[in-house]
C-alpha positions, 0 to 999 in steps of 0.5 A: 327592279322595284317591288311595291307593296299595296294595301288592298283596302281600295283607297288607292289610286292611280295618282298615288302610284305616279306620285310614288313613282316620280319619287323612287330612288336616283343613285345615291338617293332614298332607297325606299320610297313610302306614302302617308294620307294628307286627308284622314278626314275621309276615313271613319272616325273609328279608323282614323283613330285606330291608324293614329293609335297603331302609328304612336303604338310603332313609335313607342314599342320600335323608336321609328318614327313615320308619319304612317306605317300601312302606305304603298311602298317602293322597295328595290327587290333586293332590299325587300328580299333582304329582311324577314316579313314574319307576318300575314297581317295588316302590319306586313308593311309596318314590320318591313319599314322598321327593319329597314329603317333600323338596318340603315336604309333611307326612306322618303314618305311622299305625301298622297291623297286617299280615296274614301272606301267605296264598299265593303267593311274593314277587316282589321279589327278581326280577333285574327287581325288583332292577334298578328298585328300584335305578333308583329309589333312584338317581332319588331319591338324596341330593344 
């Protein structure tokens, strides 16, 4: 059995999931399977640059190196049940990937094209967003 992890800021799409699924584990392969935008350029300056700094962030404080941390994900159920996720934030899916990527596991980034945010604002920058992201990151940090 898989789990998949999906952000909920409606840039996802039917396409992304079936790319996704064309790539998920065969025997012996990857174990996880996650997705990182080929077009930022339909984000918000703003946004492009607070995901571009949280990915040079998560390389610096934990050695990982993906090119995106926030994509949907494939994880056998198992393997997800394996680790601690000590976080509600946004950086949920961030602090799974470097646990895993530390214990070992194989991860395959496929690359997906995003949809631009059809309405309502983004919530990341919010005091208690910040704070738990931060919280994560510290959880996670470089030894």
């Amino acid at each position: 059995a898989v789990v998949f992890l999906y952000p909920g800021d409606d840039e996802g799409s039917d396409a992304q999931l079936d790319a996704l699924l064309n790539e998920m584990p065969r025997p012996s392969a990857v174990a996880v399977v996650t997705t990182y935008p080929t077009n930022p350029e339909v984000r918000p300056w703003g946004r492009r640059v607070l995901s571009r700094g949280f990915v040079v962030l998560v390389h610096a404080m934990t050695g990982t190196r993906l090119r995106y941390y926030n994509g949907i994900t494939g994880y056998p159920t198992a393997l997800i049940r394996s680790i601690p996720i000590t976080t509600d934030s946004f950086a949920y899916q961030m602090q799974a990937l470097v646990r895993l990527i530390r214990a070992g596991t194989p991860v395959l980034e496929v690359p997906v094209t995003i949809s631009p945010r059809v309405a309502g604002r983004s919530h990341a920058l919010r005091l208690r967003n910040v704070w738990g992201v931060g919280g994560a990151l510290w959880a996670v940090r470089a030894r």
